[in-house]
Phi, psi and omega in degrees: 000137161326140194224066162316324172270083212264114223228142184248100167215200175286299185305334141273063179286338184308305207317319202277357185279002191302122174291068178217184201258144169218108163275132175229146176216178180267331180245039196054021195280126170270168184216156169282171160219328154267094188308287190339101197233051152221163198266183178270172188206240181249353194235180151191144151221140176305108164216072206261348192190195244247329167302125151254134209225100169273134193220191193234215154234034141254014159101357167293145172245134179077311178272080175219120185268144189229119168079016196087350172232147193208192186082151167273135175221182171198114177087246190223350180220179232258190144180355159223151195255346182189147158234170182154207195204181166214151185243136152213154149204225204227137190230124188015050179077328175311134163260156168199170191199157146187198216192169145250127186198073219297313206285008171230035170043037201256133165190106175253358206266150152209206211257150158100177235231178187274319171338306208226351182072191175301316197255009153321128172254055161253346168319147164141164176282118179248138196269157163222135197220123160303332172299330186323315175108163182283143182073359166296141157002298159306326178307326179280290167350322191295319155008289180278331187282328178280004187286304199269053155086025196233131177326139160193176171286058230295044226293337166255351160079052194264320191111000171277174127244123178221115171256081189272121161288072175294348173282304184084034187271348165098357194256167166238140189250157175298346164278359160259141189301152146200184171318158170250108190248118150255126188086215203256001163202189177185128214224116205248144161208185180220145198231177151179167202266051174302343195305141193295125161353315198257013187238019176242157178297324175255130202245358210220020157249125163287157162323123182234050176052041175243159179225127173241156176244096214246138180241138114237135198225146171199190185241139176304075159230132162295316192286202197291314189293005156313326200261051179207166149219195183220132125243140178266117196241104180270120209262093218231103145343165098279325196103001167303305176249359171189139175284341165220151183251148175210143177061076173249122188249136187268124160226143177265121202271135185182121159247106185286071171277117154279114190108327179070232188288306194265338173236027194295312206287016157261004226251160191234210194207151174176172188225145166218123198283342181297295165298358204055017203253165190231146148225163160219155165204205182274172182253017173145212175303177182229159175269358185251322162299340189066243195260344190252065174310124164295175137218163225244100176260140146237153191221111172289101176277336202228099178271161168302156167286130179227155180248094158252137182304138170055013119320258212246015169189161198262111183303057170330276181323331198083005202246012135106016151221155191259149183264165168252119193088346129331274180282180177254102162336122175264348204185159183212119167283193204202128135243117174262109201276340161117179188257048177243319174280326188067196194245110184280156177242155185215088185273150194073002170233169175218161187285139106000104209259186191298135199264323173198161188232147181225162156235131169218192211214159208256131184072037161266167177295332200220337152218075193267188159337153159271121183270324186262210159246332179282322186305315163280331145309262178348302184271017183267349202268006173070067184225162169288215198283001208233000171070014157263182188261184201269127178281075165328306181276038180227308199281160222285351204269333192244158154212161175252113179259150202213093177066031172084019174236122115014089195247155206222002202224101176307329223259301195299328169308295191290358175282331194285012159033062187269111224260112183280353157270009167245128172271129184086015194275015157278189196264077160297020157263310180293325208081019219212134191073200182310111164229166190254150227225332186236124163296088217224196190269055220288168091268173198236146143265109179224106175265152200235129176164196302324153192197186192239111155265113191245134177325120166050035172250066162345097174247135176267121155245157196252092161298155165219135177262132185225138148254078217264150188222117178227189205295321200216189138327295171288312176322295187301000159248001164286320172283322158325289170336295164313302148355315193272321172309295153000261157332285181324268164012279163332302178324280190318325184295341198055062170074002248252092206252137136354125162291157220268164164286139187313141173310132183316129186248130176215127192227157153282123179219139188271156160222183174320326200192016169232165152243117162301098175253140185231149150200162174301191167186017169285310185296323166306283178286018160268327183309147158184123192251121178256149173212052160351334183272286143351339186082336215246128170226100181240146215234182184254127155240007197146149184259172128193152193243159182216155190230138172262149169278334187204175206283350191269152161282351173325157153321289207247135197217103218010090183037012164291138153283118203237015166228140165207109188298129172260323189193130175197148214246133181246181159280108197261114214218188172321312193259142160276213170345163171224142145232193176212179195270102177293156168337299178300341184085057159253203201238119179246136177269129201242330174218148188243138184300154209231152173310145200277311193288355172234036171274176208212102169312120164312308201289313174307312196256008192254352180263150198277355191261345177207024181277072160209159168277132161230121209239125179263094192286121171244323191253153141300101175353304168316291174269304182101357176269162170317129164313139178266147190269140163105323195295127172279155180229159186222166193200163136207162169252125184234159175254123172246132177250179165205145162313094164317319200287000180238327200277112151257195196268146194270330167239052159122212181054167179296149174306157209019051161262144164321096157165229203270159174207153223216148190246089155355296195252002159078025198230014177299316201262140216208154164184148199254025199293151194248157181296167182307144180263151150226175211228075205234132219274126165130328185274033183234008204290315127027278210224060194300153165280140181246141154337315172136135202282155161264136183307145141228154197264145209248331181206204184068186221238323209300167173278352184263190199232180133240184210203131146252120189249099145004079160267322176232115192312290175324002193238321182323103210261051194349067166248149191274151171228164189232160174213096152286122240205128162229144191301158164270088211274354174249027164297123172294118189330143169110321218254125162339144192262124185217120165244151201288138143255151177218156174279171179198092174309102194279335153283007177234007172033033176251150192279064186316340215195083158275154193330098211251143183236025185260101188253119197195128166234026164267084154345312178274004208222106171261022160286145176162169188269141154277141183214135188046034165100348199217162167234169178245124177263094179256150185307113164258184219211124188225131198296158166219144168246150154251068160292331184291330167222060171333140184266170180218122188244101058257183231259301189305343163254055175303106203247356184240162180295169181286149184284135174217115177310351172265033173224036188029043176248138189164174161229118206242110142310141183241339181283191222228032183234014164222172166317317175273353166337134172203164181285139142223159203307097166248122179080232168252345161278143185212019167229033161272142175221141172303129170283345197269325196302140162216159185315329144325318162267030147328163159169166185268124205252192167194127167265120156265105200269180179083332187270075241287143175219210185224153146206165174249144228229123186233127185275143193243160168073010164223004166279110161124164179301154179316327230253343183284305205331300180351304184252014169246176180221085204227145193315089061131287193310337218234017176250143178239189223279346199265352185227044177241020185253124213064002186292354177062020163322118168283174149045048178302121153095359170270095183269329182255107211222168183258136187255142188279056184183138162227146182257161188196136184293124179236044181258126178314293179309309164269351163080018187241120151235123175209133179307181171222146121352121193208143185229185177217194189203129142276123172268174173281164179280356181298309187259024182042043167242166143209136232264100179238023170067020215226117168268125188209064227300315171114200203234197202267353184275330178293169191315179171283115179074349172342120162085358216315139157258135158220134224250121210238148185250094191207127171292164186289153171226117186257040141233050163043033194260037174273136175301314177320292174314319196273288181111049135071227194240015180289164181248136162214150175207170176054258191240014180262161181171134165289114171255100201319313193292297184282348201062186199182173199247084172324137176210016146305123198286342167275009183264152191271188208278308178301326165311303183295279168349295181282358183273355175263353155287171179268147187047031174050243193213051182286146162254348185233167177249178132196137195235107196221149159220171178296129189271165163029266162322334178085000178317179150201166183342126139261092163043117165105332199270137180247132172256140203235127187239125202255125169266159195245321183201155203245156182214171212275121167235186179284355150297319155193179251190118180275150170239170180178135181238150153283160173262101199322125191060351179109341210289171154288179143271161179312327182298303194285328164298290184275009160287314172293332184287322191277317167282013163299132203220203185203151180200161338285153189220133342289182168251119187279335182136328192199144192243119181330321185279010154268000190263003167275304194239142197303343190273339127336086179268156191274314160313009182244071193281181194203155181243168180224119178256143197245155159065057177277158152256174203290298175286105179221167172210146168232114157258123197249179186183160196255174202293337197251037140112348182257123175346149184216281195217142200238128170251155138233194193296295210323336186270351178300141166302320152228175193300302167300007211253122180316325190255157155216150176264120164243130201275006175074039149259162165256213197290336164297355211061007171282132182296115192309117174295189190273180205166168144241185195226145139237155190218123193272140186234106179273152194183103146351321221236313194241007194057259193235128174231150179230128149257154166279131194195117184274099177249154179249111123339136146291134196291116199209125166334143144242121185269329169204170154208000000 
């Protein structure tokens, strides 16, 4: 049983590692989360989980701005203004340092290796995203980052990285190379401290050849592992200025303003030596956080390696290193690599914990900036800034406390040996030790050391960025901790993440006036990532696409709302609504029950033959206006999941009762998103997406239709089709009347779609099995009759009562495959029905009154024992002399007897009039009918079914010989007897398997009852009155059959091709200075304009040339956003990258196919600086 009561405490900490998302919002509303929208470059920003961390590729972290906004933030408000380290040691006994440290003006660091320099252009920050999927682009990318010093997998063990599918399974197997991606994304560049003399803070410090390689990684969670992220700083000699550096110290650097802009000058600072962590936080509210100030921890989980002699291993030899199988180990360090790299060992060396932790403050006179390299060295060795050490019971900046009191008594302060290099190391929630007192514009240090940098020897150290958010000021640094623990947790574990769900394969298609976003949805709802250690059992609950305004993901894009959830599909499961456990301890509505038309059968979509979505744009999302060609548009998809191991029922009962269910632990919720999609209208016109072919009918009667929907264009064999609909002859009695269908390629005469019973006329809905590029939507169609109010003509001599169930009156289907199918009451029976009649021998019948006819005539009440007769019904002929006494029987022995009526099929639709065959029941006079050979149904006083007529799917035969009806040429006894109501055992030697079937039905093989009696007045019929039982809808029978041709591949026709080739144009012309469709987008400067040709076929060449005759520029397909794409865009350079002057143009645009078109096109340049080329 499921161990619902999952309690957030320590002793469960594993718990909290659960990789997941828990977004909370108030209006069931979703949000993205990998935000990371520039490819890499000189900029990036991380944003993989509840951190957003922008950074550049000289290794700042936070101060860097993208898009106008910049700072570590969670959410809308800041807690770090800049991050980054400072480095020092000793270089043949010289000391020296530097850092990255933007907010103490420090950047001795730049981008790129000692190896290949600054302006290599494989520098830049390269992303790795596990949604990317195995083998993506990135992974080839990854190429240049190991040119440049960066960790991967050697999974075949050549000494290469080639991120090869050797296998071809579309997976990555352990015998293939790949990246080195740790968590779920992970963003890697490489630096060194090459900065010019005159651009460094220490100017009298030289360059000493080190290169660091800085990762960052985390994880897609909304939850507690939301709130972290890890770098990693791999530290490299090259050996350019000394083969070892020595007594080298690390410090991870960071001026945390909380609070941002309005609140840095409250914040206060501390350490906890348990944890290795250094943090801040507020001294109380924040004016941009309010009551709930986060506060903002780093933590060393990974110090550098060091070998000390009588440490971490025993100097057998005396020679001050350790040899291996020589000395003795004492200790053994780790570098943890993640769980692809695994964990390396280092026996006889150990890591390095935190050595000392400082503060200092920005621009004070005594303890400020670092102005020097001793200054910064001093605080790496955890001295102030002037290199003495720090008195806890003097200095001015800190106090030492006991239960929130203030000691004051310097002597009793130093017994308490308080280690003056971790500054602050009491508890500012309890009050109690070193706490820091002034609240200001702080920065943190938190250093490692002493170690070796030796030529071509890495040492990796780990950081961790934590953020905790709690109840106060004090809280949030309880919750960090807690958090931090986490983090640790995670560490030790060696990274250990769920593998992510597969990524969406998703394609884009234009039609006349829509846009088509498509994707699978198997590889999703089949995924379930278990962890048993961990809690997580997570499952697919759901999609939803959002429309962007501009290429950024941003909400908001100069104060425009620039996200919109357009749509979105749940899973149609157990669970409704989702909520989650808010800050406050409330409830926040977090996934919203999705519309019944957009739930998603698990059975359907989960099958790889018929699992996909296709969601149809007639608008701009934005405006509500028709899409413009040419115009881009933007999407992304994202998937969502939930933790089964946390989600209970919200208002009690067991996991998987049916309603709303509610996540405890705010750590359920999980999502997924694909990169911005674009969209650009227009650019299919070539091989367009259609609405869907409509069937045309080649015969039959039904009310129904079909439908052809287009999934993949490329399998489309423009070959004609057939759609045929035949009975199921093995349908269980009982059972909905449902006939099999099939497709039928009418030029290979092969049977594409055999009997198939998937009847779905929802257009919009592109689950279904495929064949030749397309599905088939057939309509379904369930038969209707109008028993309640059969018409009667002429309407004034209507001579019977209104039909009323307490009077068995009434017109009744006796089969038993539709809704309306019901027994009726004759006599003593009241629960018979045909087993044989199906929905399919339906038609619109007519009792013609006036007209002498035949029927066959069956007696109730005189066959059988007192207590049997009651319920049987047997043909006239077959009652003798011995089972008439008192029954007032007429007409003795006469069964086919004459009725003032005959019935006949009259349907407009199948074009059929032909007479039916019809019999009536006579009750015994026993049973106060009376059986006088006379059909005369009688009045409202007479029996229940008196007289019954029943209409039978039979032609008339008016000498009465159908066997069925009769019993043939058969001997009957005992209890076999032809009965119309039970039916009965044909034992005619000529009758055939279908006759003998129907005579074993109950009511043989009638389709109507009709039970009427006289009203009131006592009228009856005239000459002439037609009672009329009408079909309301006809259902699909073997008679008919649809046709339908496809369009080979999707294309035009040639007629139609060179007609969009004749409207080739170029826009906008003129060009004015500046092109609208840059004023959308943030990525886009509006001085880089472009012109665009429109209605291109796949293969084109455009040459352009100025008025007096000269080559400019030559474009091909290769310049298309795709091959396929109608436009091509040109940026008005020419083949050099020089920017075109202004002018007219003309431009020939060749096409293989359709020959030449030549335009004319003028542009005005924006007036723009050239500073060099």
């Amino acid at each position: 049983m499921r161990n619902k009561n999952i309690l957030l405490k320590f002793s469960a900490i594993a718990f909290l590692v659960i990789v997941s998302f828990a977004f909370t919002s108030g209006d069931g509303g979703k949000k993205t989360t990998f935000k990371g929208n520039l490819k890499a470059g000189d900029s990036y920003r991380f944003f993989i989980n509840n951190i957003e961390m922008p950074m550049n590729w000289e290794g700042v972290l936070a101060d860097v701005s993208i898009d106008g906004r910049e700072g570590g933030r969670v959410g809308e408000n800041t807690f770090l203004f800049s991050g980054g380290f400072f480095l020092s040691g000793k270089t043949n006994g010289t000391p020296w340092a530097n850092a990255v440290a933007s907010a103490s003006r420090v950047q001795d660091y730049e981008r790129g290796t000692y190896e290949f320099g600054t302006n290599d252009s494989r520098n830049g920050i390269y992303v790795l995203k596990q949604s990317d999927g195995d083998f993506a682009d990135s992974w080839m990318e990854w190429k240049d980052a190991v040119a440049l010093g960066a960790y991967y997998y050697d999974g075949d063990g050549d000494g290469k990285y080639d991120p090869v599918d050797l296998n071809g399974n579309g997976k990555w197997d352990p015998t293939e190379d790949r990246p080195d991606l740790i968590g779920d994304a992970t963003a890697w560049l490489v630096i060194k401290d090459s900065q010019r003399p005159s651009l460094r803070r220490y100017i009298d410090v030289s360059p000493q050849g080190i290169e660091i390689r800085q990762s960052i990684f985390g994880f897609a969670s909304k939850g507690v592992t939301g709130n972290m992220i890890f770098v990693r700083y791999s530290i490299l000699n090259t050996g350019l200025v000394a083969d070892t550096l020595d007594d080298v110290y690390f410090g991870v650097w960071a001026d945390a303003d909380i609070g941002g802009t309005v609140g840095y000058t409250d914040d206060l600072v501390g350490c906890d030596t348990t944890l290795n962590a250094g943090f801040t936080y507020n001294d109380g509210d924040d004016p941009q956080w309010g009551a709930t100030p986060p506060c903002f921890l780093i933590d060393f989980f990974q110090g550098p390696i060091s070998y000390v002699p009588g440490v971490s291993f025993t100097d057998n030899n005396g020679n001050g290193v350790y040899d291996d199988g020589v000395d003795t180990p004492l200790d053994t360090a780790h570098n943890v690599r993640g769980q692809v790299r695994g964990v390396a060992e280092y026996p006889g060396a150990l890591n390095q914990g935190l050595s000392s932790f400082v503060q200092y403050i920005q621009s004070h006179p005594t303890q400020g900036d670092p102005n020097t390299q001793f200054e910064a060295r001093n605080y790496m060795l955890g001295y102030d800034k002037f290199g003495n050490n720090v008195d806890p019971a003097t200095w001015s900046f800190g106090g030492v406390f006991q239960n929130g009191v203030q000691l004051t008594d310097t002597a009793a302060i130093r017994a308490l040996r308080i280690n003056p290099k971790f500054m602050y190391s009491g508890d500012p929630v309890t009050k109690n030790g070193w706490l820091n007192i002034g609240p200001d514009d702080q920065r943190q240090m938190s250093n490692t050391g002493p170690f070796k940098l030796i030529k071509g020897q890495p040492v990796d150290i780990v950081a961790a960025y934590v953020v905790g958010i709690g109840q106060n000021a004090a809280n949030s640094v309880t919750v960090a901790k807690e958090y931090d623990q986490v983090a640790q947790l995670l560490f030790d574990t060696n990274f250990p993440t769920l593998p992510s769900p597969p990524p969406i394969n998703y394609s884009v298609k234009n039609g006349s006036n829509f846009i088509d976003i498509s994707w699978d949805t198997y590889e999703q709802a089949n995924y379930v990532g278990i962890d048993t250690v961990l809690g997580v059992e997570r499952r697919l609950q759901g999609f939803y696409v959002t429309a962007f305004r501009t290429r950024s993901k941003s909400d908001l894009v100069a104060g425009q709302v620039n996200s919109k959830i357009i749509a979105d599909y749940q899973i149609d499961n157990f669970i409704k609504s989702v909520y989650q456990i808010a800050p406050n301890g409330g409830q926040n509505l977090i996934i919203k029950e999705a519309n019944a038309s957009n739930k998603l059968n698990p059975t359907i979509y989960s099958d790889p033959t018929s699992g996909r979505i296709k969601l149809r744009l007639e608008r701009d999302p934005f405006t509500n206006e028709p899409f413009v060609k040419g115009h881009e548009y933007y999407f992304a998809i994202t998937q969502y999941y939930l933790n089964h191991d946390v989600i209970v029922p919200r208002s009690g009962g067991t996991y998987g009762t049916v309603g709303d269910y509610y996540d405890p632990v705010g750590s359920a919720y999980e999502e997924f998103e694909t990169p911005l999609i674009f969209a650009i209208f227009g650019e299919d016109q070539y091989a367009p997406a259609f609405r869907g072919t409509p069937g045309t009918r080649l015969s039959g009667a039904s009310d129904g239709d079909v439908k052809i929907l287009t999934v993949n264009s490329d399998q489309l064999t423009g070959d004609e089709y057939t759609v045929e609909f035949f009975e199921d002859v093995n349908q269980a009695p009982g059972t909905p009347y449902l006939p099999f269908w099939r497709v039928k390629n009418n030029r290979t005469n092969a049977v594409v779609i055999d009997s198939s019973k998937t009847y779905d006329f929802d257009t919009t809905k592109y689950a279904g099995k495929v064949v030749d590029g397309f599905i088939v939507k057939v309509k379904p169609v369930q038969a209707q009759i109008n028993l309640e109010s059969p018409t009667y003509t002429p309407a004034a001599n209507k001579w019977y009562t209104s039909f009323r169930s307490d009077s068995a009156t009434g017109v009744f289907y006796v089969g038993k495959d539709l809704p309306q199918g019901t027994p009726a009451v004759i006599g003593g029976t009241n629960n018979a029905q045909s087993n044989y009649i199906r929905a399919n021998k339906l038609r619109t019948v007519e009792i013609r009154f006036g007209v002498p006819g035949k029927a066959y005539r069956y007696l109730n009440g005189f066959k059988g024992t007192p207590i049997t007769r009651r319920t049987t019904y047997i043909y006239a002929p077959y009652i003798f002399a011995a089972d008439t006494n008192g029954s007032g029987i007429q007409k003795f022995g006469e069964g086919f007897v004459d009725v003032p009526f005959q019935v006949w099929v009259k349907d407009d639709k199948y074009g059929e009039e032909r007479q039916l065959a019809v019999g009536f029941v006579e009750l015994s006079k026993t049973l106060f009918g009376n059986p006088d050979g006379v059909w005369d149904p009688g009045t409202l006083t007479t029996p229940f079914g008196n007289e019954a007529i029943i209409i039978f799917d039979a032609p008339y035969d008016p000498n009465g010989n159908q066997k069925v009806y009769t019993g043939g040429a058969g001997t009957y006894s005992g209890s076999n007897w032809p009965d119309v109501i039970k039916g009965y055992n044909l034992n005619d030697p000529a009758a055939t398997t279908d006759e003998i079937a129907q005579a074993q039905s109950q009511f043989f093989n009638a389709m109507y009852v009709v039970s009427l009696k006289k009203n009131a007045s006592g009228a009856f019929y005239q000459p002439g009155d037609v009672l009329k039982i009408p079909m309301v809808t006809y259902p699909y029978t073997s008679a008919d059959k649809f046709t339908f041709r496809t369009v080979f591949k999707g294309q035009l026709s040639e007629d139609q091709q060179r007609d969009l080739w004749n409207k080739v144009n170029v826009f906008p012309n003129p060009l004015f200075g500046f092109n609208p469709a840059t004023s959308y987008d943030p990525n886009n400067s509006p001085d880089e304009p472009f012109v665009t040709f429109s209605n291109l076929p796949d293969e084109v060449t455009i040459k352009i040339f100025t008025l007096g005759g000269t080559l400019v520029r030559t474009l091909n397909t290769s310049d298309k956003s795709s091959p396929s794409s109608t436009f091509l865009r040109w940026n008005l350079k020419n083949e050099d990258g020089l920017r075109v002057a202004s002018g007219l143009y003309i431009a020939i645009v060749s096409s293989p196919r359709f020959g030449e078109k030549i335009l004319k096109f003028s542009i005005i340049q924006p007036q723009k600086q050239i500073q060099q080329y």
